[in-house]
C-alpha positions as a printed Julia matrix, in Angstrom:
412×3 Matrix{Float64}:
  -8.05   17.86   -2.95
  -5.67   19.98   -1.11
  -5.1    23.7    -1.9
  -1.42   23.95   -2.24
  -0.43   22.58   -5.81
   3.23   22.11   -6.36
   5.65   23.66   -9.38
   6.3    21.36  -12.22
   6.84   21.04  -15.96
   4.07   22.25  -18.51
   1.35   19.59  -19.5
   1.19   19.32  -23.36
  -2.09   20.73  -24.8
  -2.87   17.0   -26.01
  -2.18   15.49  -22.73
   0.35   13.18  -23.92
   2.06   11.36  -21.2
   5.83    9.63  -21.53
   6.31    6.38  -22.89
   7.62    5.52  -19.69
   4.04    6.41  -17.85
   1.9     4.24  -20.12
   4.56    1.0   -20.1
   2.83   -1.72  -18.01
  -0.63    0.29  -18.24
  -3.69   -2.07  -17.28
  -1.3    -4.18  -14.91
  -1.77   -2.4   -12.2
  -5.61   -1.18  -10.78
  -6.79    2.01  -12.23
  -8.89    4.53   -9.95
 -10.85    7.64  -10.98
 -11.19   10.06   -8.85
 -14.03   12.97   -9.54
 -13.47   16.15   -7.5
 -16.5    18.34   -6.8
 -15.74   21.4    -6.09
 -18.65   23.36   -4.37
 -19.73   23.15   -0.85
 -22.56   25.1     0.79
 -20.27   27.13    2.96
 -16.37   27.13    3.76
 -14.84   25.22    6.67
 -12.34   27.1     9.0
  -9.89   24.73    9.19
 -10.59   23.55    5.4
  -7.79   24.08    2.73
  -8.91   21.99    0.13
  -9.94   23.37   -3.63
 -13.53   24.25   -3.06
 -16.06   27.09   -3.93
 -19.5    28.32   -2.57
 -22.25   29.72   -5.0
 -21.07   33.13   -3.45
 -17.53   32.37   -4.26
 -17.91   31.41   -7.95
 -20.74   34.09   -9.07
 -21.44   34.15  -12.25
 -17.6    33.48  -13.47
 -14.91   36.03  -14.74
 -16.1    37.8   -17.63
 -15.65   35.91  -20.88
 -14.22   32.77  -19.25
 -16.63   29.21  -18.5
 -18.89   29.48  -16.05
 -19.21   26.65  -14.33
 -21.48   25.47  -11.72
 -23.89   22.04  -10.24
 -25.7    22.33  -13.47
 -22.64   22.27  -15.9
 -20.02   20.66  -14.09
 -21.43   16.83  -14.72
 -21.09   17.56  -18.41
 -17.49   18.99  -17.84
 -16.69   15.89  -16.0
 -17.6    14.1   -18.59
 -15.87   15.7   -21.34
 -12.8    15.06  -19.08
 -13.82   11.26  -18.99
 -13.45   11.32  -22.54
  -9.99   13.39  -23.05
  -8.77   10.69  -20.32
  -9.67    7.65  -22.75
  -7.73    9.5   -25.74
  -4.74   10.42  -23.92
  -4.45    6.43  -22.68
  -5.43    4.82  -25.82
  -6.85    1.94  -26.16
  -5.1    -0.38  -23.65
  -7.42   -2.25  -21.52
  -7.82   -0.46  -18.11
 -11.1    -0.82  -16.31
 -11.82    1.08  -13.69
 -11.55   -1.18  -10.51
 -12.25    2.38   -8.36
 -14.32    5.37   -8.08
 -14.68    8.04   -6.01
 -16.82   11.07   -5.58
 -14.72   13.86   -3.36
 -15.05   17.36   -2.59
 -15.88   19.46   -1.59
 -19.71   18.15   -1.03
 -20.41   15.79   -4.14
 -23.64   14.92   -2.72
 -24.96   18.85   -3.56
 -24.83   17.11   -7.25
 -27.89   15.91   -7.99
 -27.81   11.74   -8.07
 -28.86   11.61  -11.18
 -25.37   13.52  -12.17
 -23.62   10.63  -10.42
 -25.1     7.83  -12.64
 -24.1    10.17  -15.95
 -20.69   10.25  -14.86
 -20.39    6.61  -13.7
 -22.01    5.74  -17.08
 -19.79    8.12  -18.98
 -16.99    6.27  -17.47
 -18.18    2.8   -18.02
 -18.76    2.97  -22.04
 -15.23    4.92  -22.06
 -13.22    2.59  -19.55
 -15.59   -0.16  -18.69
 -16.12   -0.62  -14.64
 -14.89   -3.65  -13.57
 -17.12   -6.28  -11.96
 -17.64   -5.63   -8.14
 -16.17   -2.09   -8.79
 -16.37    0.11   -5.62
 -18.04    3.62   -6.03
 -17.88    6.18   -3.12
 -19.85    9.51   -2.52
 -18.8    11.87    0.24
 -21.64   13.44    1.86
 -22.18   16.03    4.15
 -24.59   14.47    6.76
 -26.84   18.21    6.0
 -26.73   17.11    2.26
 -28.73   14.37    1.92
 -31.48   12.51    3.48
 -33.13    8.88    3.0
 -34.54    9.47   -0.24
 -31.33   11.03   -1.59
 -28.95    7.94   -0.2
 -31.63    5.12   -2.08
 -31.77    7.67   -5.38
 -27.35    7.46   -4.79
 -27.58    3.67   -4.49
 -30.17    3.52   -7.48
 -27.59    5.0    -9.78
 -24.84    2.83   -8.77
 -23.04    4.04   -5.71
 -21.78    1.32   -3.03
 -19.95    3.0    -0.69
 -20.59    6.29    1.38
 -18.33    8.42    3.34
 -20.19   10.91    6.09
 -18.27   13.48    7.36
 -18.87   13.39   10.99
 -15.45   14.69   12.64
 -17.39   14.82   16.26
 -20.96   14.8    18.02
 -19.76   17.66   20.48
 -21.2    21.31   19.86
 -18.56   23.06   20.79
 -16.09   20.89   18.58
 -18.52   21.01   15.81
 -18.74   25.38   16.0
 -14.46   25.46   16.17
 -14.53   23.76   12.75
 -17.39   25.76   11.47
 -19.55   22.69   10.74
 -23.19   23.01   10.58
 -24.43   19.36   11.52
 -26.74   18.49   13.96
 -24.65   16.05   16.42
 -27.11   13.27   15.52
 -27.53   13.35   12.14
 -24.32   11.27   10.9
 -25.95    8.43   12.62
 -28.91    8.6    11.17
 -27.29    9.5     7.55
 -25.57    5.98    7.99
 -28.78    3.9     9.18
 -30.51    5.86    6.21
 -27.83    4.35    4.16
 -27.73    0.96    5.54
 -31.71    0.9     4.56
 -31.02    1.99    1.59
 -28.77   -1.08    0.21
 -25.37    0.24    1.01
 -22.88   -2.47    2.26
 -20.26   -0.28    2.99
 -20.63    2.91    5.5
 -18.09    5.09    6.63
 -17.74    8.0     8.84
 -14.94   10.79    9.39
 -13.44   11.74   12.04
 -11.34   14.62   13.61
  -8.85   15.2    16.87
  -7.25   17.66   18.64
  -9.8    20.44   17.85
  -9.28   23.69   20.15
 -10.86   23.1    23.45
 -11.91   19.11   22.8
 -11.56   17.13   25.9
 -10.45   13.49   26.46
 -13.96   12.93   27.27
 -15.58   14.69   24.34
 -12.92   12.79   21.92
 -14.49    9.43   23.65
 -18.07   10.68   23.03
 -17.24   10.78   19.49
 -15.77    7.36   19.23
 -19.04    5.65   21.39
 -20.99    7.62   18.82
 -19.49    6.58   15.76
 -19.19    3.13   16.76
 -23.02    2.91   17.92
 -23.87    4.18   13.84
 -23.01    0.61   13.12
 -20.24    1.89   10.24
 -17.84   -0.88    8.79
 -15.07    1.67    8.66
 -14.02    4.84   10.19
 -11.33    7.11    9.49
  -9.93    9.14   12.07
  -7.58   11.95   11.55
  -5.58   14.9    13.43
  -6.56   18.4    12.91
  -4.05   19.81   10.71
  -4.08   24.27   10.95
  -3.73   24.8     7.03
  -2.22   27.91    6.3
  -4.73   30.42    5.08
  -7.5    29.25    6.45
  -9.6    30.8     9.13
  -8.67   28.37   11.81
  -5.38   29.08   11.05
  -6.07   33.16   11.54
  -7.83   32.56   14.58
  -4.55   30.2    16.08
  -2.57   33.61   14.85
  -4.35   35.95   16.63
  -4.42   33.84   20.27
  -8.22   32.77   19.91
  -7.52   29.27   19.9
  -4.44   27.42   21.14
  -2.86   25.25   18.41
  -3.29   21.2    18.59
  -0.79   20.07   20.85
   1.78   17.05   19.57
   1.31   15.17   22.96
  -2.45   15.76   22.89
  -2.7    14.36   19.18
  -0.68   11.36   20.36
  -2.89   10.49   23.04
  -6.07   10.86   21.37
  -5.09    8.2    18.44
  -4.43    5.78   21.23
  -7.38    6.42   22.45
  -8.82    5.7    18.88
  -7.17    2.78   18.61
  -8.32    1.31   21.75
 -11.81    2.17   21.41
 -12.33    0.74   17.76
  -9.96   -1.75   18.44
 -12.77   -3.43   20.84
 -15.47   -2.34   19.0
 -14.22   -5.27   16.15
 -12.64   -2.57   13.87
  -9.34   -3.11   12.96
  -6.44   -0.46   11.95
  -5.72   -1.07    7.99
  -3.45    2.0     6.76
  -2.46    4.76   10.3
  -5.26    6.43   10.24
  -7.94    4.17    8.64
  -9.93    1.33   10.97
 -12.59   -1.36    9.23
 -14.21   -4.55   10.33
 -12.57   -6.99    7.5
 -10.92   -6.11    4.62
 -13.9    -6.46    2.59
 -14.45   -2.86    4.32
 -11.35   -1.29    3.32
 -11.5     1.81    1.33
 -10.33   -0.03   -1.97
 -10.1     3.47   -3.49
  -6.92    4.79   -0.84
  -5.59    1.59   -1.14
  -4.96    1.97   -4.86
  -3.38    5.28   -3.77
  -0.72    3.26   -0.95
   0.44    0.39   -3.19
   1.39    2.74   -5.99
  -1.34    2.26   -8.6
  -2.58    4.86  -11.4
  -5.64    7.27  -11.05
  -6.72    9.71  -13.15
  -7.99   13.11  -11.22
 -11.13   14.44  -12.44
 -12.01   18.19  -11.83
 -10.66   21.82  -10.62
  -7.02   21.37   -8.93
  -7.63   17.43   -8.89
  -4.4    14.94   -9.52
  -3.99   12.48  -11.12
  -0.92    9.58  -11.48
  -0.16    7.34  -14.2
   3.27    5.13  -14.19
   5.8     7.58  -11.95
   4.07   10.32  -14.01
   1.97   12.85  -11.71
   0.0    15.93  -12.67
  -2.95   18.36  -11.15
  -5.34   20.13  -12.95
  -5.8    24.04  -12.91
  -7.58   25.24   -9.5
 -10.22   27.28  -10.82
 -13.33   25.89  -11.73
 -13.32   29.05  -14.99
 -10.24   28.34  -15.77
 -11.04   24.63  -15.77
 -13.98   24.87  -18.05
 -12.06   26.91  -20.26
  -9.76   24.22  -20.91
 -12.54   21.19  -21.01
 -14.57   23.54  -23.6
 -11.3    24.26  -25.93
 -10.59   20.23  -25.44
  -7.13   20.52  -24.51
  -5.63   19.29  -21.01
  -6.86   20.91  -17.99
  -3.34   19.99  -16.71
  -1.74   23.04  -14.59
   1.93   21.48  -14.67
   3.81   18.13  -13.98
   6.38   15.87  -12.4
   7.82   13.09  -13.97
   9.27   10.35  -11.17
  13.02    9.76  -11.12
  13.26    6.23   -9.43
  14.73    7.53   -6.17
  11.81    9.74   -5.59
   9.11    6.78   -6.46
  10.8     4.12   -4.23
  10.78    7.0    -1.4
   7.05    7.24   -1.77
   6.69    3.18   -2.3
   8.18    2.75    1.11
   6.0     5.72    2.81
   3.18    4.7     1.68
   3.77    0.69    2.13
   5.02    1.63    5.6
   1.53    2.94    6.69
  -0.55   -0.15    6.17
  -1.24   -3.06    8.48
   0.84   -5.45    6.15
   3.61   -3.47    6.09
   6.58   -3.02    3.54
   8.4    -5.88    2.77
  12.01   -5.46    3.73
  13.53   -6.65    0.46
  11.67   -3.37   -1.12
  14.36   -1.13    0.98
  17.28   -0.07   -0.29
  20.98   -1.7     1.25
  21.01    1.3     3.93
  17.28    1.1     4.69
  17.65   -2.78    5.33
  20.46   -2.23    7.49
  18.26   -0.01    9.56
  15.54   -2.43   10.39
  17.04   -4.4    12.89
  17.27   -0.74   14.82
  13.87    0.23   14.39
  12.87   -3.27   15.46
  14.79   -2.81   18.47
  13.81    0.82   19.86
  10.09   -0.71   19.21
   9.04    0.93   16.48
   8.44   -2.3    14.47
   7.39   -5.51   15.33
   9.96   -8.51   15.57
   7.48  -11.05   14.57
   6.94   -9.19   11.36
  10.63   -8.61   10.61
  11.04  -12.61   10.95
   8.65  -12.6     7.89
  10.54  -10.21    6.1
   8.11   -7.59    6.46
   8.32   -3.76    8.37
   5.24   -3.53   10.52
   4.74   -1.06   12.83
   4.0    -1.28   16.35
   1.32    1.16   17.79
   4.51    3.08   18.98
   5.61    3.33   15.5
   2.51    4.3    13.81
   2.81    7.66   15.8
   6.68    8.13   14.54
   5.89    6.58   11.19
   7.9     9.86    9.53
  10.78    8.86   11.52
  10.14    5.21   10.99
  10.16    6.55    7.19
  13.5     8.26    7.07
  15.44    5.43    8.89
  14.0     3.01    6.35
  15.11    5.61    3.2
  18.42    6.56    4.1
C-alpha cells in the first residue's frame, strides 16, 4: 500500500464502524486484501509500506516482533477481529488478494492458512479469485504449483521491463528473462490467470527499449498486463537521485507517448484496455479484485498501513509492523485513524473511478453541472459520441491521458 497515510478521526478500540457503513452490507462484493509487508531489499523509486529483515531487526524493545514466521498468525487474528466488527451479515468474500511488498517470501503454506482462516470466518464464494504478487526472484516452478495447491488462481509478476539499464534505475534485481519464464512456470502449474507489471518513463528508457518490453511481455503469453507511469515518490531514493541532477525526471510528453505506444502494441496483440492503465484478453481476465475497488465496493485491509472501506466508511491500519502486532496481540483495532464519507466526497470518487473503465460512467450518475458538461467533453474529443448516445461517458484514447481533467469537468 502506499506510504503516505492521510489524517482522520480515531478508530474505536472495538472497531465499531457507523450504522451508516454496515447498511446494505452483503449487497455489494466484499474483497480482502492481505498486505505483506517485507521484501528482500528496497526499491528506489518504491514508496509503499514495506520492510527488509535489516529494517525490522529484532523489533523495538518491549513491543511485537513481527516477522515471515509470525505475521500469518497476525493476519489471521485480524481475519477474525474483521468477522466481529461486521457481525454476522452474510458477506462472502468474492476477492482476495495477496500484496506487498513480496507476499510470495511467505511460505505457501502461510497462504492456504490465511485463505482458510478467511473461509470458515467469511466463507469464499464459489469461483472466488485469489491473487499472489510475486517477485519473478521469489519463486520458482515448484513454489507457483505449491501456490496453486493451496488455492491461489491468479498471479501478478512484477516485470516493469526486460532492459538492464531500466531494470538497475529502479533498483530491481531480476534477470530480464525470468518474468517469462515465472509466467510459463505458472501456466504449467494450473493457473488460468497470469499477469505481468509494467513500468514507463524510467530515466534514460528509450522508445525502443519501452517496445522491447511490450514484445516481451506479450510473447509470456499473459491474459493481462498492467502498465503504469513511473511516479518519483517523495522520499524515496529515486526521488534523491532526481534532486541531486543524476537522473532527469519523467517527462509529461514522454509518459504520454509511451501509453500510446502501450495501447497500440497490446491492442494488436488481442488485449484489450479495461480500467486506464489495465489491458486483458476478455473480461474473464480482468483483475476482479481492482474492479471491486472502481465500482465502489467494500474491502477490508489486512496488515501494517493497509486500508480498508466499508459503506463510505474508510480507514488504514498503523504503518509499523511492531506497532501492528501490538495492537493484533492486545485484540483491539489496528486502525491508525478514519474518514467517514460525506456524499459529495463519495459521488466525487464514484465518478473518478467509473470514469477510468472501458464502460464508462453512466451520465445520469453526474450531478446537473457535470451533465451539462458532457456534451463539451464529447466535443473537444475527450469522450466518445457513440457512448454519450447510450448515456454513458467513455473516453476516447485522447481522454484517457486527460482523464483528471475529464474528471473535474464531469464534478463541477
Amino acid at each position: 500500500m502506499p506510504g503516505a497515510l492521510p489524517d482522520g478521526e480515531p478508530v474505536p478500540a472495538d472497531g465499531t464502524l457507523p450504522d451508516r457503513a454496515l447498511a446494505g452490507l452483503g449487497g455489494r462484493p466484499f474483497g480482502i486484501y492481505v498486505h505483506v509487508p517485507f521484501c528482500t531489499t528496497r526499491c528506489g523509486y518504491c514508496d509503499f509500506n514495506t520492510y527488509t529483515a535489516a529494517e525490522l531487526g529484532g523489533g523495538p524493545a518491549g513491543h511485537a516482533t513481527v516477522s515471515l514466521d509470525t505475521y500469518p498468525g497476525l493476519a489471521i487474528a485480524e481475519i477474525a477481529f474483521a468477522r466481529s466488527v461486521l457481525g454476522q451479515a452474510d458477506i462472502p468474500v468474492s476477492t482476495v488478494f495477496f500484496g506487498g511488498g513480496t507476499p510470495t517470501l511467505m511460505p505457501p503454506a502461510a497462504f492456504g492458512a490465511i485463505l482458510r482462516a478467511i473461509d470458515a470466518r467469511f466463507g469464499l464464494a464459489p469461483g472466488a479469485e485469489v491473487t499472489a504478487e510475486a517477485n519473478p526472484e521469489s519463486v520458482d516452478a515448484a513454489t507457483l504449483s505449491e501456490l496453486r495447491a493451496q488455492g491461489v488462481n491468479r498471479v501478478s509478476f512484477g516485470m516493469q521491463s526486460v532492459v538492464p539499464g531500466v531494470l538497475a534505475v529502479l533498483d530491481r534485481a531480476h534477470q530480464p528473462g525470468r518474468p517469462a519464464r515465472c509466467a510459463a512456470w505458472a501456466r504449467a502449474a494450473g493457473f488460468d490467470h497470469v499477469s505481468l507489471d509494467l513500468i514507463y518513463g524510467t530515466p534514460g528508457e528509450t522508445e525502443a527499449d519501452w517496445r522491447h518490453s511490450l514484445d516481451a511481455a506479450v510473447a509470456a503469453g499473459p491474459d493481462h498486463i498492467s502498465a503504469y507511469a513511473l511516479t518519483v515518490e517523495a522520499g524515496t531514493r529515486l526521488a534523491a537521485r532526481v534532486r541531486r541532477g543524476e537522473l532527469a525526471a519523467p517527462d509529461d510528453d514522454v509518459l504520454a507517448d509511451r501509453y500510446l505506444v502501450a495501447d497500440e502494441v497490446l491492442t494488436a496483440a488481442g488485449l484489450g484496455w479495461y480500467e486506464i492503465s489495465n489491458w486483458a484478453a476478455g473480461p474473464a481476465s480482468r483483475c476482479a479484485h481492482n474492479m471491486l475497488y472502481w465500482i465502489g465496493g467494500d474491502w477490508w485491509g489486512i496488515g501494517p498501513g493497509a486500508h480498508s472501506h466499508v459503506g463510505g466508511t474508510r480507514w488504514w491500519n498503523v504503518r509499523h509492523p511492531a506497532a501492528y502486532g501490538d495492537r493484533i496481540g492486545a485484540g483491539v483495532s489496528p486502525g491508525q485513524a478514519r474518514e467517514v464519507l460525506a456524499e459529495a466526497e463519495r459521488q466525487l470518487e464514484r465518478v473518478m473511478l467509473l470514469v477510468r473503465l472501458a464502460e464508462g460512467c453512466p451520465v445520469a450518475v453526474l450531478g446537473p453541472a457535470g451533465q451539462a458538461n458532457v456534451p463539451a467533453v464529447v466535443a473537444e474529443g475527450l469522450a466518445s459520441a457513440e457512448a454519450y448516445a447510450r448515456g454513458r461517458v467513455v473516453l476516447t484514447t485522447r481522454g484517457r491521458l486527460l482523464a483528471d481533467t475529464v474528471t473535474r469537468k464531469l464534478t463541477d
